[in-house]
Biopython code that builds the backbone (N, CA, C, O; Angstrom):
import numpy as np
from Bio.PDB.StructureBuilder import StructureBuilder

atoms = [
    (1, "UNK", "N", (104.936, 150.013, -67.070)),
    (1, "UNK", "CA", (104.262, 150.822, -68.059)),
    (1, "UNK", "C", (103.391, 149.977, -68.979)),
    (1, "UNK", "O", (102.597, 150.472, -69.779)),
    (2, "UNK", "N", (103.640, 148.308, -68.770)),
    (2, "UNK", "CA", (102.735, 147.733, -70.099)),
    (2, "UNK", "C", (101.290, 147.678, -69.399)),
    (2, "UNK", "O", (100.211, 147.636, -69.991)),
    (3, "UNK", "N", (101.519, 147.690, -67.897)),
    (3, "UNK", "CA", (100.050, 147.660, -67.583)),
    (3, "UNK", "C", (99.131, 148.745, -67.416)),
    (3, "UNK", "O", (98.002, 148.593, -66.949)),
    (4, "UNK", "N", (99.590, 149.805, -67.782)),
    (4, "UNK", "CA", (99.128, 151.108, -67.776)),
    (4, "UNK", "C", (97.501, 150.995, -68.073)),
    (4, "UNK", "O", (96.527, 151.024, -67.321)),
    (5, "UNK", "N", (97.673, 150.828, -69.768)),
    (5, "UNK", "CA", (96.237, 150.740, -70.776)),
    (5, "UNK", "C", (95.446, 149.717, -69.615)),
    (5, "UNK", "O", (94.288, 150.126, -69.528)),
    (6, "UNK", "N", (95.621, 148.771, -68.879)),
    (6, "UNK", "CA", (94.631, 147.607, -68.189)),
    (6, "UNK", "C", (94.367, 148.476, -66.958)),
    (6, "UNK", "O", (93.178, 148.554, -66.650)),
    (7, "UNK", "N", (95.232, 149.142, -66.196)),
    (7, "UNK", "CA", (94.657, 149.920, -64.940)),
    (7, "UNK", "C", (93.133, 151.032, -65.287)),
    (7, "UNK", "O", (92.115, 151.328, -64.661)),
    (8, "UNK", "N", (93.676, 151.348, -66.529)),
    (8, "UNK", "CA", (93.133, 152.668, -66.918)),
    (8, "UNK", "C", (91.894, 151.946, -67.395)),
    (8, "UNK", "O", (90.914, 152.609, -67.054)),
    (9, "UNK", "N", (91.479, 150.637, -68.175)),
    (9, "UNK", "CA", (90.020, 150.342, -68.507)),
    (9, "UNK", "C", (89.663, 149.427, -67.210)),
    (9, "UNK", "O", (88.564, 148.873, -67.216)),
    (10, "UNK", "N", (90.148, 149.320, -66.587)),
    (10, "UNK", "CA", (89.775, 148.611, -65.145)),
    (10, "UNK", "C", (88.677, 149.587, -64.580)),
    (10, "UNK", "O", (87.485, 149.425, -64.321)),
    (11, "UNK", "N", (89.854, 151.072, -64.451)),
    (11, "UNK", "CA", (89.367, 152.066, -63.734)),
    (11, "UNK", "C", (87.799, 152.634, -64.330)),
    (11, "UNK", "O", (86.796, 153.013, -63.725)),
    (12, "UNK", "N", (88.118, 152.494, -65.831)),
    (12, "UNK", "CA", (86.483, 153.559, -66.454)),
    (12, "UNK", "C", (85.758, 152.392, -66.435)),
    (12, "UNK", "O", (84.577, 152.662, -66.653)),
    (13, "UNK", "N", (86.028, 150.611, -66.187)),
    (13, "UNK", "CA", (84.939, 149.997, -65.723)),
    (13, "UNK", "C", (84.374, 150.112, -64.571)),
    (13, "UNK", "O", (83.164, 149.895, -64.518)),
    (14, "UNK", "N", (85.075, 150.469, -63.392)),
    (14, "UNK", "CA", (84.281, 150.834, -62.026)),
    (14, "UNK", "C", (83.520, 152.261, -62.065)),
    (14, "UNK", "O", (82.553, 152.631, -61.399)),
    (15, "UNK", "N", (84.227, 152.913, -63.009)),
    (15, "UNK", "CA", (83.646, 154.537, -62.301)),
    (15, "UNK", "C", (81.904, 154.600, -63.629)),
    (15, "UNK", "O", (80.944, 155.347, -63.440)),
    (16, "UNK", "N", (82.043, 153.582, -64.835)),
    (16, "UNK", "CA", (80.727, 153.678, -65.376)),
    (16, "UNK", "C", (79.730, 152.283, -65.032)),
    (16, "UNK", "O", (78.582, 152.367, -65.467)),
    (17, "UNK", "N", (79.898, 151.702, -64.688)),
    (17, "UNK", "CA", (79.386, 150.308, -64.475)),
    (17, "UNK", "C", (79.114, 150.077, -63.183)),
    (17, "UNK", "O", (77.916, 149.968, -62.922)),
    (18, "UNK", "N", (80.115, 149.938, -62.018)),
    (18, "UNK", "CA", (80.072, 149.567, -60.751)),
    (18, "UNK", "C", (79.447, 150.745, -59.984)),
    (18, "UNK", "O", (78.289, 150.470, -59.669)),
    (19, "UNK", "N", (79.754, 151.710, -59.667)),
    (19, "UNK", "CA", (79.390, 153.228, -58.779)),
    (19, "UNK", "C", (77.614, 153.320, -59.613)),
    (19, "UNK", "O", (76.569, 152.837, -59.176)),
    (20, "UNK", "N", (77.774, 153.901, -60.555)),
    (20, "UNK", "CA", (75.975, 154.258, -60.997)),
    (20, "UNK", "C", (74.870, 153.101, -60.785)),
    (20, "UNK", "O", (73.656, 153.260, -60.908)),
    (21, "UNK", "N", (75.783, 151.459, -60.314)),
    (21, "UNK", "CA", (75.131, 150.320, -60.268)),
    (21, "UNK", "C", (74.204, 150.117, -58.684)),
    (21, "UNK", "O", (73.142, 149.633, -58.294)),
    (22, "UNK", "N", (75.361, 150.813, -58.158)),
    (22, "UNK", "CA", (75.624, 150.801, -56.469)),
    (22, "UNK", "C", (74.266, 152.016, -55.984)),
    (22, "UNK", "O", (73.369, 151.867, -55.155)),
    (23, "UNK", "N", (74.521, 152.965, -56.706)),
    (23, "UNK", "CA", (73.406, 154.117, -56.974)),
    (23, "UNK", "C", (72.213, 153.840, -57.288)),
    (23, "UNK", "O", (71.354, 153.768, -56.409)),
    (24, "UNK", "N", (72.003, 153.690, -58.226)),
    (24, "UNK", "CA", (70.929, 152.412, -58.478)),
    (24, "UNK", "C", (69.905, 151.958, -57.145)),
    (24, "UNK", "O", (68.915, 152.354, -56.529)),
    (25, "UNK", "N", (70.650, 151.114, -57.171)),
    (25, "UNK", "CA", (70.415, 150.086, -55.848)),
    (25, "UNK", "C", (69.910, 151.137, -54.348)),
    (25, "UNK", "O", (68.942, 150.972, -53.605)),
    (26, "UNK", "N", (70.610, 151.833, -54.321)),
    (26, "UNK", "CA", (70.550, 152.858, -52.896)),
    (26, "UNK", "C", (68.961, 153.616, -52.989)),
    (26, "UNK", "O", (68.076, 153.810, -52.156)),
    (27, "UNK", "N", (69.087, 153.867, -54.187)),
    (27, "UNK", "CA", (67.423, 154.597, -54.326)),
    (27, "UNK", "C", (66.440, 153.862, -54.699)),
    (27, "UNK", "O", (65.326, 154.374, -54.811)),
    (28, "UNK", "N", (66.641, 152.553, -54.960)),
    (28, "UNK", "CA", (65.854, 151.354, -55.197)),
    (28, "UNK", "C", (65.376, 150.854, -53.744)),
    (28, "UNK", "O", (64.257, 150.365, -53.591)),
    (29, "UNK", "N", (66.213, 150.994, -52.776)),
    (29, "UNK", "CA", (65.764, 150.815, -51.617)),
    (29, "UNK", "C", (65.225, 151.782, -50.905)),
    (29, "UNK", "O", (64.555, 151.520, -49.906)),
    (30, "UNK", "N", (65.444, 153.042, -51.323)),
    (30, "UNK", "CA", (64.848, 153.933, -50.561)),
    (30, "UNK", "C", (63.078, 153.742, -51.286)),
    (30, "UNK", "O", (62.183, 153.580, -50.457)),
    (31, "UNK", "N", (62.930, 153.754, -51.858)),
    (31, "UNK", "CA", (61.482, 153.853, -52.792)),
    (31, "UNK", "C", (60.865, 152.400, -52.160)),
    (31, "UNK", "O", (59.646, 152.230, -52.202)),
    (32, "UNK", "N", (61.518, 151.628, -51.725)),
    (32, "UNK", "CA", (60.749, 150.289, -51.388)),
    (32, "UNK", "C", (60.283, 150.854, -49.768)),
    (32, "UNK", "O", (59.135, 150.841, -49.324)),
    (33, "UNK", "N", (61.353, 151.272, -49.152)),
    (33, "UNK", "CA", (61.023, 151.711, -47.586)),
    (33, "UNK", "C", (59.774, 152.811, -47.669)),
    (33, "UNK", "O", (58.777, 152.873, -46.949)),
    (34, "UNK", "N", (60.136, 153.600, -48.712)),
    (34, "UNK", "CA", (58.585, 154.761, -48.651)),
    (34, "UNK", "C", (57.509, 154.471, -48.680)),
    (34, "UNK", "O", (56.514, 154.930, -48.120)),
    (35, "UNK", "N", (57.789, 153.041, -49.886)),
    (35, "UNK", "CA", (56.328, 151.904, -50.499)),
    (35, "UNK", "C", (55.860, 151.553, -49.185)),
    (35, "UNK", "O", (54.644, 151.616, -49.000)),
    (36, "UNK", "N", (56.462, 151.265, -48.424)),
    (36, "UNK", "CA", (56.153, 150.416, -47.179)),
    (36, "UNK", "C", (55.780, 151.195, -45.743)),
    (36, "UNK", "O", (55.309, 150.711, -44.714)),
    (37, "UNK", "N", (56.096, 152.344, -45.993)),
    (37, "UNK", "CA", (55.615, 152.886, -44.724)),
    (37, "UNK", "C", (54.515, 153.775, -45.057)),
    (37, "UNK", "O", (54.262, 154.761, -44.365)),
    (38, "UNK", "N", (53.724, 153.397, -46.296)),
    (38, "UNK", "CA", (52.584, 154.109, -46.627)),
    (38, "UNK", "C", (51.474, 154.183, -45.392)),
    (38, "UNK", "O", (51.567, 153.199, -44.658)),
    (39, "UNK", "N", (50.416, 155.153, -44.988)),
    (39, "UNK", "CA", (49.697, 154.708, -44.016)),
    (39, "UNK", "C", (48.609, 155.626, -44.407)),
    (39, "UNK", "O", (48.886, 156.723, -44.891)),
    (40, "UNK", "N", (46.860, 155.082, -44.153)),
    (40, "UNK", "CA", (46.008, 155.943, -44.265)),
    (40, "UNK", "C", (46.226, 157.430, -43.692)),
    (40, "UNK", "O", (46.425, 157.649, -42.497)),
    (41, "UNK", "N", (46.179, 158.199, -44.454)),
    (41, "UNK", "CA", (45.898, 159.341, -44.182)),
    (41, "UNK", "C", (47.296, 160.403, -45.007)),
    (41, "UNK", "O", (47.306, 161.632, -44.955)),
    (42, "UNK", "N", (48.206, 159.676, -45.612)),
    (42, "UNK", "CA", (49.915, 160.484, -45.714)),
    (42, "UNK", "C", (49.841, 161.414, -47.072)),
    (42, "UNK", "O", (49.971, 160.736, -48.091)),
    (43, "UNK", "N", (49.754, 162.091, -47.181)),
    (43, "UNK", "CA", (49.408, 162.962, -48.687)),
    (43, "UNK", "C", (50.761, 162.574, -48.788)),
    (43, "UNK", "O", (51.693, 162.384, -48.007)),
    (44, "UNK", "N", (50.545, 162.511, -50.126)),
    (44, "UNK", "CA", (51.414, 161.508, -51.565)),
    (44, "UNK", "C", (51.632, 162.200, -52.535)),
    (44, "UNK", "O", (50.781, 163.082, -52.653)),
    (45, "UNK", "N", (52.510, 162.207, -53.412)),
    (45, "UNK", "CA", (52.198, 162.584, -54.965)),
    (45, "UNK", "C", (52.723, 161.517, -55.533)),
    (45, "UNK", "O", (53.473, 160.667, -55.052)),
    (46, "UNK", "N", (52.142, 161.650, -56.911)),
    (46, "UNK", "CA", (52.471, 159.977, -57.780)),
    (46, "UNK", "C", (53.183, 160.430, -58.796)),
    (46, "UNK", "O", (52.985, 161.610, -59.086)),
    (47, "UNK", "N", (54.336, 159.546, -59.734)),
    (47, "UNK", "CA", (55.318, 159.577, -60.372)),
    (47, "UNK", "C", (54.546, 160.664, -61.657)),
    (47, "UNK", "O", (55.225, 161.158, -62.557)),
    (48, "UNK", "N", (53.334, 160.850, -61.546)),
    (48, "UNK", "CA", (52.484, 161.342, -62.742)),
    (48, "UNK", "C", (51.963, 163.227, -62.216)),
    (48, "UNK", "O", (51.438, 164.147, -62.842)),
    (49, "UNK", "N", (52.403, 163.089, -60.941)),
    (49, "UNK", "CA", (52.711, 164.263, -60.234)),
    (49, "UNK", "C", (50.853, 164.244, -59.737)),
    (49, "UNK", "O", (50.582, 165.443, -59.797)),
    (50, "UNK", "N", (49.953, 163.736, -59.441)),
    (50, "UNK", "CA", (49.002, 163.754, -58.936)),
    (50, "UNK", "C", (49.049, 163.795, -57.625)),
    (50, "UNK", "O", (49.989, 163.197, -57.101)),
    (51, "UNK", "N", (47.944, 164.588, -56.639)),
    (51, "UNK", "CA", (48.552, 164.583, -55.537)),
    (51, "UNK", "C", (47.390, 164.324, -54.707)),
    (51, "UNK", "O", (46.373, 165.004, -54.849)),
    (52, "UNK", "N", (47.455, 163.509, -53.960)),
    (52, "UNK", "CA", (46.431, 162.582, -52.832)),
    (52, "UNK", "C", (46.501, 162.333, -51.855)),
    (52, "UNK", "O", (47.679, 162.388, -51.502)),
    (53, "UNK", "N", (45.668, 161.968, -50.864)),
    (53, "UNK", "CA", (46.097, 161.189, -49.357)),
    (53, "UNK", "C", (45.523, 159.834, -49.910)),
    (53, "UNK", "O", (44.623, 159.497, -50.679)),
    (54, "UNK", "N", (46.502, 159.211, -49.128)),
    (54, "UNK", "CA", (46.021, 157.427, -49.003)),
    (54, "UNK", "C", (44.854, 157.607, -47.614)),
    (54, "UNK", "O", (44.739, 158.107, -46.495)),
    (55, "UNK", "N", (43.916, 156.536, -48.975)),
    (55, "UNK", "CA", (42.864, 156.118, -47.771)),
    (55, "UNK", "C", (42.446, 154.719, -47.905)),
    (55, "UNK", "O", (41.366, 154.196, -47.632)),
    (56, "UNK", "N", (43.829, 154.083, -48.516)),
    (56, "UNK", "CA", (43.816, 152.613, -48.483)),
    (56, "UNK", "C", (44.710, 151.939, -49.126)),
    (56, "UNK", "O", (45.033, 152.290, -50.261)),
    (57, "UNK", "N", (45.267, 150.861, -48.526)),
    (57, "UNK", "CA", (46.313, 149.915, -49.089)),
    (57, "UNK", "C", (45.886, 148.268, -49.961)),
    (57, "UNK", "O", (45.325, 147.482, -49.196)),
    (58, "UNK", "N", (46.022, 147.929, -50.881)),
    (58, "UNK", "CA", (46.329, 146.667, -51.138)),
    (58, "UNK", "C", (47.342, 145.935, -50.835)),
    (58, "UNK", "O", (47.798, 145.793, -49.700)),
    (59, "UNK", "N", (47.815, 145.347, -52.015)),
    (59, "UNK", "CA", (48.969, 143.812, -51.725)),
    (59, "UNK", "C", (49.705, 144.191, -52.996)),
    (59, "UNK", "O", (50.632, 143.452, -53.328)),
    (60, "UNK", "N", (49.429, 145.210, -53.730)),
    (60, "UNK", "CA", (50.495, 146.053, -54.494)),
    (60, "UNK", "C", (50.005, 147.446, -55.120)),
    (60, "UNK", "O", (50.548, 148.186, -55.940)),
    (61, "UNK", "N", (48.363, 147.566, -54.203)),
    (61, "UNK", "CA", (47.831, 148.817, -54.941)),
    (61, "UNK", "C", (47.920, 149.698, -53.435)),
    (61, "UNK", "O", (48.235, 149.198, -52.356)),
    (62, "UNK", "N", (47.464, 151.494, -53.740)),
    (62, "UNK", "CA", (47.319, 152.427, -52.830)),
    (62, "UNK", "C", (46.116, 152.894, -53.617)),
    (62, "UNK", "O", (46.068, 153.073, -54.834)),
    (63, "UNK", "N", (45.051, 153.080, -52.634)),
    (63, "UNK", "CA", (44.013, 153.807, -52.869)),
    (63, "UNK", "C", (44.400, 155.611, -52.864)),
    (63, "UNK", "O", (45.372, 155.916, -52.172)),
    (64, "UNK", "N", (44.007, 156.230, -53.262)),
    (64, "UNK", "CA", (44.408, 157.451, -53.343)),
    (64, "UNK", "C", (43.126, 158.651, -53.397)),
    (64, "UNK", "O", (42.345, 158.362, -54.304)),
    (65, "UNK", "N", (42.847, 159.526, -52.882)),
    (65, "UNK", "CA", (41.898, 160.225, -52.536)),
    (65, "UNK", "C", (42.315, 161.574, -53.367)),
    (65, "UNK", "O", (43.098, 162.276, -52.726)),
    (66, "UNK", "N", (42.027, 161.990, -54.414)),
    (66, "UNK", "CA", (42.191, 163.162, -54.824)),
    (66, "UNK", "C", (41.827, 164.346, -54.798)),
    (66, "UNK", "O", (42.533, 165.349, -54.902)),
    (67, "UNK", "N", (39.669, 164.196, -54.528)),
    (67, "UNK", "CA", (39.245, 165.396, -54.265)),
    (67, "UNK", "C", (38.131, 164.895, -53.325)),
    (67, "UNK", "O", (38.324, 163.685, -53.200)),
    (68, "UNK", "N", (37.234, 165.205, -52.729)),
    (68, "UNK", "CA", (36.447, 164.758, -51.847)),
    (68, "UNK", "C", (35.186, 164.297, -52.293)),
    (68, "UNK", "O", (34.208, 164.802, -52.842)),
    (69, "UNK", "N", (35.721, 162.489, -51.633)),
    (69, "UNK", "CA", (34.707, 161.634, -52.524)),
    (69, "UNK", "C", (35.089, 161.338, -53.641)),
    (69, "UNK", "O", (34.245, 160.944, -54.447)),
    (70, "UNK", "N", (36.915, 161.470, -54.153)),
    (70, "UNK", "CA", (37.264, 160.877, -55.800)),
    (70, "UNK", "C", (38.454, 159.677, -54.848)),
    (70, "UNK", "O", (39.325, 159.992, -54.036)),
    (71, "UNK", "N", (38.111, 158.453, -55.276)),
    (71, "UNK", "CA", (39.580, 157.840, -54.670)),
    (71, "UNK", "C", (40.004, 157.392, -56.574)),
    (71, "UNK", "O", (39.376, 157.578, -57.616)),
    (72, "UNK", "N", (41.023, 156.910, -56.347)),
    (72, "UNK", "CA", (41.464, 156.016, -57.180)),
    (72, "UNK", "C", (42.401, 155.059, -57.243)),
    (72, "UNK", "O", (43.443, 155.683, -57.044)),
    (73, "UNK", "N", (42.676, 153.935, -57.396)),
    (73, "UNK", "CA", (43.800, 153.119, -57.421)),
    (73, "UNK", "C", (44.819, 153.200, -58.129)),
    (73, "UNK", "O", (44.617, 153.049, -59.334)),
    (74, "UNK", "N", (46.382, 153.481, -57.644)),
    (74, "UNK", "CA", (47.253, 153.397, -58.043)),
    (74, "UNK", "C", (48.149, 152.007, -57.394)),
    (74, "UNK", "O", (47.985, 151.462, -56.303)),
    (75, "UNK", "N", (49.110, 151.678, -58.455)),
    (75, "UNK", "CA", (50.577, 150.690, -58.187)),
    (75, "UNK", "C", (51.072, 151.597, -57.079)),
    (75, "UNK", "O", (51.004, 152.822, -56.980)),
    (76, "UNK", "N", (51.640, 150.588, -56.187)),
    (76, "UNK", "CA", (52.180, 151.388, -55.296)),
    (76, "UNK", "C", (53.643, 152.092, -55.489)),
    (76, "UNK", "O", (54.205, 152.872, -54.720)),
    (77, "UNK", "N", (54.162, 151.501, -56.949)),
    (77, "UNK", "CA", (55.422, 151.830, -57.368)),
    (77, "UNK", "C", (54.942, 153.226, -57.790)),
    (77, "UNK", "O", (55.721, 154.169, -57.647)),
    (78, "UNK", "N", (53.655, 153.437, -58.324)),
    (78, "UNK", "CA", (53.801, 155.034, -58.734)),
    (78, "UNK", "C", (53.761, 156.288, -57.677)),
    (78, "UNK", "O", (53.539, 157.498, -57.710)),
    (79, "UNK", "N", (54.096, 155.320, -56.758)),
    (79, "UNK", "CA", (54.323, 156.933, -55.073)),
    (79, "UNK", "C", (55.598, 157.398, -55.544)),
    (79, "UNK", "O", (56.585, 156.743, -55.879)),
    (80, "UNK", "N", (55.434, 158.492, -55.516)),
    (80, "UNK", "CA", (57.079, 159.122, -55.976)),
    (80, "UNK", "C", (57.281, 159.500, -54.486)),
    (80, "UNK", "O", (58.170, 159.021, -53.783)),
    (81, "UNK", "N", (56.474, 160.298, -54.127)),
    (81, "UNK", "CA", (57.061, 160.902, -52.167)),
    (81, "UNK", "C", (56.158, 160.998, -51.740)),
    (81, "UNK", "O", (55.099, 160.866, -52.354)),
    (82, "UNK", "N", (56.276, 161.290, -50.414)),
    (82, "UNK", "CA", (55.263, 161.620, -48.968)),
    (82, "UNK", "C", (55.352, 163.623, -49.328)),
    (82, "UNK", "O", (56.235, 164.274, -49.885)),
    (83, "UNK", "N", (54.103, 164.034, -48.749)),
    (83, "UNK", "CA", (54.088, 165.257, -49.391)),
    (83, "UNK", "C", (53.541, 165.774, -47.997)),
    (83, "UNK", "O", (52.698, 165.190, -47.316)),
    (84, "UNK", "N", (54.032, 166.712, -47.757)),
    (84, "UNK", "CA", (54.125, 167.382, -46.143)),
    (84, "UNK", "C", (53.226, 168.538, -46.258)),
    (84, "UNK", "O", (53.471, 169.176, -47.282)),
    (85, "UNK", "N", (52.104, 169.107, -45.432)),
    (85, "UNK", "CA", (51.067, 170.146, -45.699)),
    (85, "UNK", "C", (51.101, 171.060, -45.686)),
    (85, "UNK", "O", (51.189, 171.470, -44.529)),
    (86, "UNK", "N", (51.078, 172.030, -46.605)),
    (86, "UNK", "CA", (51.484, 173.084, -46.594)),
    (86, "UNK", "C", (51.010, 174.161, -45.367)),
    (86, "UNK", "O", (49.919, 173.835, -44.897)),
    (87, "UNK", "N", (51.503, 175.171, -44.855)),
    (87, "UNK", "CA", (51.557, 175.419, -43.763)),
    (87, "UNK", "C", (50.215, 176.550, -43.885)),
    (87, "UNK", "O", (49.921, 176.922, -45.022)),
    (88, "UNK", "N", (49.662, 176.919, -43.072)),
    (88, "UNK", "CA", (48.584, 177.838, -42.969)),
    (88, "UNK", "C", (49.048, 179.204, -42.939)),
    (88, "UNK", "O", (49.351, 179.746, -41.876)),
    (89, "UNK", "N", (49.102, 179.658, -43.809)),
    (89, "UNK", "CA", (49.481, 181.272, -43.852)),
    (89, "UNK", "C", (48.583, 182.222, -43.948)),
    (89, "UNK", "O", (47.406, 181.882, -43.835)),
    (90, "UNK", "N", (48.873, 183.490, -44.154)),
    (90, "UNK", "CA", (47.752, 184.612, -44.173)),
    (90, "UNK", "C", (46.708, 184.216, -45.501)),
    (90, "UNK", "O", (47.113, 183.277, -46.186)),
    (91, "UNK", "N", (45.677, 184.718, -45.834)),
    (91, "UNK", "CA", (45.003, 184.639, -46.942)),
    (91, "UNK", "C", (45.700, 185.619, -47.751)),
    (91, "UNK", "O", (45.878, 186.735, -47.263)),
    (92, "UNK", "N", (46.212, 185.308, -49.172)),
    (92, "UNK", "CA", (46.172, 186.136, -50.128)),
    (92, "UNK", "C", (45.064, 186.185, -51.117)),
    (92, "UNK", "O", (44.724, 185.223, -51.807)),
    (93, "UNK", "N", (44.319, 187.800, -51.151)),
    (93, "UNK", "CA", (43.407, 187.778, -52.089)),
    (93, "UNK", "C", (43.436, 187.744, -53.543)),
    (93, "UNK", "O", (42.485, 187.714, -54.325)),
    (94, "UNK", "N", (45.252, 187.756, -53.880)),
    (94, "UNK", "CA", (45.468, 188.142, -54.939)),
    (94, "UNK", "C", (46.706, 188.619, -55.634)),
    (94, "UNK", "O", (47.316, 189.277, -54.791)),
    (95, "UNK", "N", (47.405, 188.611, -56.810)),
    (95, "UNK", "CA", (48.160, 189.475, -57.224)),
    (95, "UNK", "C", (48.091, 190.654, -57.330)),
    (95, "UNK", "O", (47.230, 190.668, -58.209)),
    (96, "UNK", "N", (48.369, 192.020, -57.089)),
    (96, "UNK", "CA", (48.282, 193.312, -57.375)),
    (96, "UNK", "C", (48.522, 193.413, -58.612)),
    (96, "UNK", "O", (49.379, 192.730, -59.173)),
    (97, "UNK", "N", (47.545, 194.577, -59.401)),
    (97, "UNK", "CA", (47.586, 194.257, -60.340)),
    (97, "UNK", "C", (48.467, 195.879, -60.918)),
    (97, "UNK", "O", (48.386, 196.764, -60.067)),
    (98, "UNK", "N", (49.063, 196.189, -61.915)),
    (98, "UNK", "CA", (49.389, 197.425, -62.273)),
    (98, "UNK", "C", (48.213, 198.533, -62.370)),
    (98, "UNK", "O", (47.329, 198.463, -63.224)),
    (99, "UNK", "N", (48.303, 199.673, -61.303)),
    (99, "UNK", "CA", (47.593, 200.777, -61.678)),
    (99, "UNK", "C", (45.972, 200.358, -60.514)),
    (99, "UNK", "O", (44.869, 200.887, -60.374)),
    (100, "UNK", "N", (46.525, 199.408, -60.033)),
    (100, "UNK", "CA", (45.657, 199.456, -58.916)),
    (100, "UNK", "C", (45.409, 200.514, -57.692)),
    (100, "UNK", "O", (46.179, 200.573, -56.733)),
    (101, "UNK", "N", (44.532, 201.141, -57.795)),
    (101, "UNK", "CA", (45.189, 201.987, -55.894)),
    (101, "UNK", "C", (43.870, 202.294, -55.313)),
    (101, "UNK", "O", (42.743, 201.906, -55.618)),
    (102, "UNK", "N", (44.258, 203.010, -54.492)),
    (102, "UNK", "CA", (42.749, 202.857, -53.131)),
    (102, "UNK", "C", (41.491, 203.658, -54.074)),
    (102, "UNK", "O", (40.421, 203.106, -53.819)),
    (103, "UNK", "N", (41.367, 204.473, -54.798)),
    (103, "UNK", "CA", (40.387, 204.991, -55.895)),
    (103, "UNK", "C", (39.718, 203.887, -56.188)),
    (103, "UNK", "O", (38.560, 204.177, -56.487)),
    (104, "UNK", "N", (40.009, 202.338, -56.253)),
    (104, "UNK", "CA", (39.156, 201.753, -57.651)),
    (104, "UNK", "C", (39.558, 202.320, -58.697)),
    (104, "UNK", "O", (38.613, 202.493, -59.466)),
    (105, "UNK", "N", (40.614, 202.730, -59.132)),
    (105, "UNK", "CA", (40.494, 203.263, -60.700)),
    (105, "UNK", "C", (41.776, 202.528, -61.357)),
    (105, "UNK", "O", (42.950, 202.878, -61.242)),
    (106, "UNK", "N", (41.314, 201.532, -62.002)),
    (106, "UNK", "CA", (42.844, 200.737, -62.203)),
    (106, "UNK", "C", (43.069, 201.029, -63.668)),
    (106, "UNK", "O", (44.024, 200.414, -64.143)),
    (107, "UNK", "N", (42.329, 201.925, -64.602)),
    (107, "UNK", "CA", (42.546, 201.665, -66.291)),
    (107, "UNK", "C", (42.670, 203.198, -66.342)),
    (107, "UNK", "O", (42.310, 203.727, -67.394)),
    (108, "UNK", "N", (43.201, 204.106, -65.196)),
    (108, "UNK", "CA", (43.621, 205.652, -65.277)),
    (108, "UNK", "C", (42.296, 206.394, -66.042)),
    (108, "UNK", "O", (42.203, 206.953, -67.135)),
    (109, "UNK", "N", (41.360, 206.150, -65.005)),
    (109, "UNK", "CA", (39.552, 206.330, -65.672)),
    (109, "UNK", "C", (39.705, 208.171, -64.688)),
    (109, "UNK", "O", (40.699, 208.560, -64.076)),
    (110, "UNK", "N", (38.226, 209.015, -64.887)),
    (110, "UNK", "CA", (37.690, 209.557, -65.454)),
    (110, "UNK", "C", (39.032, 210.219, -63.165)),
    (110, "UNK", "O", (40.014, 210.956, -63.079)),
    (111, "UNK", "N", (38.599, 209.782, -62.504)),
    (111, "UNK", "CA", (38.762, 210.206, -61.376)),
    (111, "UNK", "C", (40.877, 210.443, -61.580)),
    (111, "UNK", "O", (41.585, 211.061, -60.786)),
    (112, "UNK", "N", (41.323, 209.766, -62.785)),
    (112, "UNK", "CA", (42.814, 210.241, -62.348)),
    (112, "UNK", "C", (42.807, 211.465, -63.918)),
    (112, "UNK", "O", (43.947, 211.657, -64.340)),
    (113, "UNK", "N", (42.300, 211.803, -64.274)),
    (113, "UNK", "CA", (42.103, 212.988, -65.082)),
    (113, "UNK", "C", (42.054, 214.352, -64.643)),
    (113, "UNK", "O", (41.183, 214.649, -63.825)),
    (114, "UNK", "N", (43.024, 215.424, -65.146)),
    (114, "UNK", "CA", (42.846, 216.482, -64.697)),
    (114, "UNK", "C", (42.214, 217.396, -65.864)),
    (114, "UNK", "O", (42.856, 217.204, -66.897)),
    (115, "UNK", "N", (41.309, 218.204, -66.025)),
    (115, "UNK", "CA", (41.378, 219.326, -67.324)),
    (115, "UNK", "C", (40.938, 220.515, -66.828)),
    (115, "UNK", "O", (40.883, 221.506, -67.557)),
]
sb = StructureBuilder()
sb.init_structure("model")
sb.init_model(0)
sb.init_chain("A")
sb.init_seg("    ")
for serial, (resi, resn, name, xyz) in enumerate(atoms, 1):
    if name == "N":
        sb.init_residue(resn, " ", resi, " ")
    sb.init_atom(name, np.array(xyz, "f"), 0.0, 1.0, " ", f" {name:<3s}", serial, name[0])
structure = sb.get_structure()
């Protein structure tokens, strides 16, 4: 029983210090492997949430293409992820709006009036 109190700060030294350290580390490596498998062409977003394709690498920069004909240089630490394309779906023209309907008469005008 005298070693009780020493098991017990042993223990809240591994579970705050050692484990979140280990954690750490695991996503420290994952972010280096992403850094590294950058390649012209991979739409990106950056830690600043900007979103680009690489259309070029340095020796610690990524060129970054934002709109056509805008590049810019970023650290390559600011790649947060690889960003996958969004898929081609139907065209939406729009939200519907309240009081919309096949009339054209969306503000309950002269055609939804009875007298």
């Amino acid at each position: 029983m005298e070693l009780f109190p020493l098991v017990i700060l042993v223990l809240a030294f591994v579970l705050l210090i050692v484990l979140p350290a280990r954690q750490r580390k695991k996503l420290q490596e994952q972010q280096r492997a992403l850094q590294e498998s950058l390649t012209p062409g991979t739409p990106v977003m950056t830690t600043a949430g900007l979103h680009g394709t690489v259309v070029g690498l340095g020796e610690g920069t990524v060129d970054l293409e934002v709109a056509p004909g805008v590049v810019v240089t970023f650290a390559r630490q600011a790649i947060l992820e690889v960003r996958t394309p969004a898929a081609a779906g139907p065209a939406v023209d729009g939200p519907a709006l309240p009081g919309d309907d096949a009339s054209g008469t969306a503000d309950g005008g002269p055609a939804d009036r009875t007298r």
